[in-house]
C-alpha positions in Angstrom: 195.5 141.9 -29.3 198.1 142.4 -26.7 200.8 145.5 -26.9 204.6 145.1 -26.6 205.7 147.8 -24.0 208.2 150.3 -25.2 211.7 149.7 -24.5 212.9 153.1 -23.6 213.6 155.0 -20.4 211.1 158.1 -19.9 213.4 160.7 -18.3 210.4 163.2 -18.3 208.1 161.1 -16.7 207.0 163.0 -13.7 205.6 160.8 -10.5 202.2 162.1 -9.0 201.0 161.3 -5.3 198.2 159.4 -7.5 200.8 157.4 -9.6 202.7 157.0 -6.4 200.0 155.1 -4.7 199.1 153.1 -7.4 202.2 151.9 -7.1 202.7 147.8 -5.7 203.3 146.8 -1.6 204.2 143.4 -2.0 205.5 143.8 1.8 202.3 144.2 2.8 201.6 140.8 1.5 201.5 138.7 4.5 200.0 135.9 2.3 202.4 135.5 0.1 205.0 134.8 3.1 207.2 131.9 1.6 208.7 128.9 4.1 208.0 129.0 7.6 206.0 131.8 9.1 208.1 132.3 12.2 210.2 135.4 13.4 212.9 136.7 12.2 215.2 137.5 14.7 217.5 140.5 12.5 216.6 141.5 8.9 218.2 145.0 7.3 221.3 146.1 5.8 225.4 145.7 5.9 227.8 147.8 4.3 225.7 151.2 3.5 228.8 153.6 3.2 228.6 157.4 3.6 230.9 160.1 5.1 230.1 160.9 9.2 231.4 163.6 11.0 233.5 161.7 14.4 234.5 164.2 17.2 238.3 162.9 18.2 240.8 164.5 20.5 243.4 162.4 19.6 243.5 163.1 15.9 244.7 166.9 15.4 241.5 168.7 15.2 238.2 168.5 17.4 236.4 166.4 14.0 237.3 164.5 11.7 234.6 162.9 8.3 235.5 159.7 7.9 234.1 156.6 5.7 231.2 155.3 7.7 229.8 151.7 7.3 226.8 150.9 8.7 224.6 148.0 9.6 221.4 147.9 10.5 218.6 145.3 11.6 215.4 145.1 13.2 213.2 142.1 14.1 210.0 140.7 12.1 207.2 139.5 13.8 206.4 136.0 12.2 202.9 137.7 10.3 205.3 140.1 8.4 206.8 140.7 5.4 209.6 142.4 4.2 210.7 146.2 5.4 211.9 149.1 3.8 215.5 149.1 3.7 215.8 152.8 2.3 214.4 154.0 5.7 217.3 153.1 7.4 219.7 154.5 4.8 217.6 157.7 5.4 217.7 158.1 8.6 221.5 158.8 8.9 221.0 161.2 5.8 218.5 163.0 8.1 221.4 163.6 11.0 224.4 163.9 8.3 225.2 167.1 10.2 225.4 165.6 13.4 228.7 164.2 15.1 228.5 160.3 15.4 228.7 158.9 18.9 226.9 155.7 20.9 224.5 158.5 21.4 223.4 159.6 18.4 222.8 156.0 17.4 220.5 155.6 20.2 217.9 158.5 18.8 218.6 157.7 15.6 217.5 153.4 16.5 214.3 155.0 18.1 213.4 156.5 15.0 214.5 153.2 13.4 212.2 151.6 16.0 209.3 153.2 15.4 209.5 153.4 11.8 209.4 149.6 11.2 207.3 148.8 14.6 210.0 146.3 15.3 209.8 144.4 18.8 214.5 144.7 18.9 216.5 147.1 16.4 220.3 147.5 15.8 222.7 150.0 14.7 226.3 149.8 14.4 228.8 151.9 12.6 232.2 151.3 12.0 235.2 153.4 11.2 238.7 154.0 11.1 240.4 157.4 12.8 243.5 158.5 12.8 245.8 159.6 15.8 249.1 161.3 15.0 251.8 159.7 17.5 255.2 161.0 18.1 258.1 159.0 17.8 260.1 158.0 20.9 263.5 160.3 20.5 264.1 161.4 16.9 260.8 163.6 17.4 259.3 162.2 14.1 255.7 162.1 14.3 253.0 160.0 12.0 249.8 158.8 11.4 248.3 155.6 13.0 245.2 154.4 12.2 242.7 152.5 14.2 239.4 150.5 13.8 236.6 151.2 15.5 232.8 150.9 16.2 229.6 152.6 17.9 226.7 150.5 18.5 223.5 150.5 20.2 220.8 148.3 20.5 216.9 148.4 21.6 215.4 145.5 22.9 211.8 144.3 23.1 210.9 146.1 26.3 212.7 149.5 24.8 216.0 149.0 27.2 218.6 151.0 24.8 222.3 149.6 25.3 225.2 151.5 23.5 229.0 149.7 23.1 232.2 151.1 21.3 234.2 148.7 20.2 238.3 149.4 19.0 241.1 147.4 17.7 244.9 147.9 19.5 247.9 146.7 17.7 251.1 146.0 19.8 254.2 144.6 20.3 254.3 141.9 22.6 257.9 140.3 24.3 257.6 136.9 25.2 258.9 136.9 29.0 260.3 133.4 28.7 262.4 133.8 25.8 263.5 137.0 27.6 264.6 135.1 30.8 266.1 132.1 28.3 268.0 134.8 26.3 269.6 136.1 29.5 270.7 132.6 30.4 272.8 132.0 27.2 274.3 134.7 28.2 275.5 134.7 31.4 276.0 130.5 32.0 277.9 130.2 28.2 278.3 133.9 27.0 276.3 133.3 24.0 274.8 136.0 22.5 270.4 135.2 22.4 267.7 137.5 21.1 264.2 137.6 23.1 261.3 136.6 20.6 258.8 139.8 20.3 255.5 139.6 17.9 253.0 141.9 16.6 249.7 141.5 18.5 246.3 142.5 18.6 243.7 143.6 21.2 240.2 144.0 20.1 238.2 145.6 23.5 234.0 145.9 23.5 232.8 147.9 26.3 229.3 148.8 27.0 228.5 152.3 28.8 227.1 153.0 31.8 223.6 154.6 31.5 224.0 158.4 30.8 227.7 158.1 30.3 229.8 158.6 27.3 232.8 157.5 26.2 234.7 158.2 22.7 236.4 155.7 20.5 239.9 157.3 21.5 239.1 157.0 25.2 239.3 153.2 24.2 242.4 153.7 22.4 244.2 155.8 25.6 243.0 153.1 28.0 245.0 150.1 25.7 248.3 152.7 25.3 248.2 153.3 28.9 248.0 149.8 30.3 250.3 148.2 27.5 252.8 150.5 26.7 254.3 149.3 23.7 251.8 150.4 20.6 253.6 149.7 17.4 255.1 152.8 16.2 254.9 154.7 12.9 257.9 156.9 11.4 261.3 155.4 13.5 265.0 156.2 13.1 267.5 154.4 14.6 267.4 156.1 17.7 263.2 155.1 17.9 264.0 151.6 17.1 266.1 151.2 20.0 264.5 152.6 22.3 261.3 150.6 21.4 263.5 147.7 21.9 264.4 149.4 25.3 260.2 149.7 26.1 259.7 146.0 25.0 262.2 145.0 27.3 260.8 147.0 30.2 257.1 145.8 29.3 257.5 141.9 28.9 254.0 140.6 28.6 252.1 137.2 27.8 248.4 137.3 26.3 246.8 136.7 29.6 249.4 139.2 31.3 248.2 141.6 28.3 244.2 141.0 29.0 244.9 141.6 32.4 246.3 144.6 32.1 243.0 146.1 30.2 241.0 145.1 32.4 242.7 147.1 34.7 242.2 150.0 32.8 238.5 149.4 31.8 237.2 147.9 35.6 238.2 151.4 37.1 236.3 153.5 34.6 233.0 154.4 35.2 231.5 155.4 32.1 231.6 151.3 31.2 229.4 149.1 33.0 230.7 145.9 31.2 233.6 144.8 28.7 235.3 141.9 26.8 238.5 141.9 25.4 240.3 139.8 23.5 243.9 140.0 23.4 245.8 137.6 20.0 250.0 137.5 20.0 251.1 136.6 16.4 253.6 134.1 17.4 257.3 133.9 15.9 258.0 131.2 17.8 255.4 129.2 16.7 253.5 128.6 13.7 250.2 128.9 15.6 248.8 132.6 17.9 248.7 133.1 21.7 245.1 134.1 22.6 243.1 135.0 25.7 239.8 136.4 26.4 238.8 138.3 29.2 235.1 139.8 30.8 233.9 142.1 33.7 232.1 139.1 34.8 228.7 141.1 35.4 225.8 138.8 35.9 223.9 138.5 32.7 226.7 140.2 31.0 229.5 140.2 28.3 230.4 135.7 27.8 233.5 134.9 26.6 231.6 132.7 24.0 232.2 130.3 21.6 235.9 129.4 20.7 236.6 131.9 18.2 239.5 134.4 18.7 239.1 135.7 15.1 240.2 139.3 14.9 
C-alpha cells in the first residue's frame, strides 16, 4: 500500500556527504537531451545582483560599493547538458573582497572556464558610479551618475579579451540652426534661438594586452573631447554660461563621434573601440545617430542598424 509523503518542512534535517550524493544529476543526463543535440553557443545567467567594491578617482574617495549586475555564459558542447548556475554566482562571492576591474573578471572567467570545461565563457558586470562635478561659476557642485560595464571574454583557444564599456550624456548645438539663427539676425534683426538637444554617447573599448583602463578613464576621455556634459546643480549664472560653452562647442553626431575617436585612437591602453554617438532631436520628431570604429582588421563592426541606447 503506497504512503502519502508528509507535508511539512524539516528544519532539523541535517544533510550528510552520503545523503548528498544520493542526491539526482539530471545534468549528467546526456540521454535525456531534448530537441536538437547541437551546441550551444552561450548558456548561464543575467541579472545576479550583489554589492562590488569599484576603485574610482573621480568619485570622492579611492572606492566606492556599488550594485553590481552580472551576466554570465559559457558554451555547451552539443553531448551536454545543463551547468550549474550557482558556480558562477559563487565565484564572485569568492573575490567579494576584491576591487572589480576588466582584470579581475579575467581570473575570475578562468575559474569560470575551468569549472564548467567550457570551449568560450563570458563575464560582464555592470554598474552605475558617481562623479561629483562642479558647477561652471556659482561653485555649486553635485552628483552625476554614469553607466558603465567591465567585460572579458575567453575564447576556444584560451585568448582572454577584456572591454569597458560607459554611457556619456551631453548637450549637443546644432551648428546649422546656429548659423540660421545668426542670419535672422543680422539680414532682418529678428531675434532666433539655435536648437540644442540632450544626447548620448555610448563608447566600448577593448584594452590592450597588459594594460588597464578604469571606467572613469572612459568618462574623462568623452568630457575632454566634447565639452559640454550636461550639468547637475546650476544657478543662473551656470546656465548661462553653459549656453556660453554650447555656443563655443557647436557639434553634429558625426562631428561628436569624431571627436571620441580622437580621444580613444591616441590612447594606448585600448587596442580597439566603437562608439556610438545618438542626438535627441528638437527639431525633429526622429534622433541624429552615427557610429564610429578603430577600423582594426578583424575588429570592432559597426553592425547591424541598431542605434538603440
Amino acid at each position: 500500500m503506497s504512503t502519502r509523503s508528509k507535508r511539512v518542512y524539516d528544519a532539523s534535517f541535517k544533510v550528510t556527504d552520503a545523503y548528498r550524493a544520493s542526491l539526482p544529476d539530471v545534468m549528467q543526463a546526456a540521454n535525456d537531451i531534448a530537441g536538437a543535440r547541437v551546441a550551444i553557443q552561450q548558456v548561464g545567467i543575467d541579472g545576479f545582483k550583489l554589492p562590488m567594491r569599484f576603485a574610482l578617482k573621480n568619485a570622492g574617495k579611492k572606492e566606492h560599493t556599488l550594485e553590481a549586475r552580472v551576466t554570465g555564459a559559457v558554451s555547451l558542447e552539443a553531448a551536454r547538458r545543463g551547468i550549474n548556475m550557482s558556480r558562477i554566482m559563487r565565484t564572485f562571492y569568492e573575490h567579494d573582497a576584491d576591487v572589480c576591474s576588466p582584470e579581475l573578471l579575467g581570473r575570475i572567467l578562468k575559474k569560470y572556464r575551468r569549472a564548467h570545461a567550457a570551449l568560450q565563457a563570458g563575464l560582464r558586470v555592470a554598474f552605475s558610479f558617481p562623479a561629483r562635478l562642479s558647477s561652471l561659476r556659482s561653485g555649486l557642485s553635485g552628483w552625476q551618475y554614469y553607466d558603465a560595464a567591465y567585460e572579458a571574454a575567453l575564447d576556444g583557444s584560451g585568448q582572454l579579451r577584456r572591454y569597458v564599456e560607459l554611457d556619456f550624456v551631453y548637450s549637443s548645438a546644432c551648428p546649422c540652426s546656429s548659423e540660421l539663427a545668426e542670419h535672422a539676425r543680422e539680414t532682418r534683426d529678428v531675434f532666433a534661438v539655435g536648437h540644442s538637444q540632450r544626447s548620448k554617447a555610448r563608447v566600448r573599448v577593448e584594452l590592450a594586452s597588459r594594460r588597464t583602463l578604469a571606467a572613469d578613464d572612459l568618462r574623462a576621455h568623452c568630457a575632454a573631447a566634447l565639452q559640454t556634459e550636461t550639468q547637475v546643480l546650476v544657478k543662473r549664472e551656470d546656465e548661462q554660461a553653459f549656453a556660453e560653452l554650447n555656443g563655443a562647442h557647436l557639434k553634429f553626431v558625426e562631428d561628436a563621434a569624431r571627436l571620441i575617436y580622437a580621444r580613444l585612437a591616441a590612447d594606448a591602453r585600448v587596442c580597439d573601440f566603437r562608439v556610438v554617438c545618438a542626438h535627441y532631436e528638437s527639431l525633429h520628431s526622429h534622433d541624429a545617430v552615427s557610429v564610429i570604429c578603430k577600423g582594426v582588421p578583424g575588429g570592432m563592426t559597426a553592425g547591424a542598424l541598431d542605434f538603440r541606447l
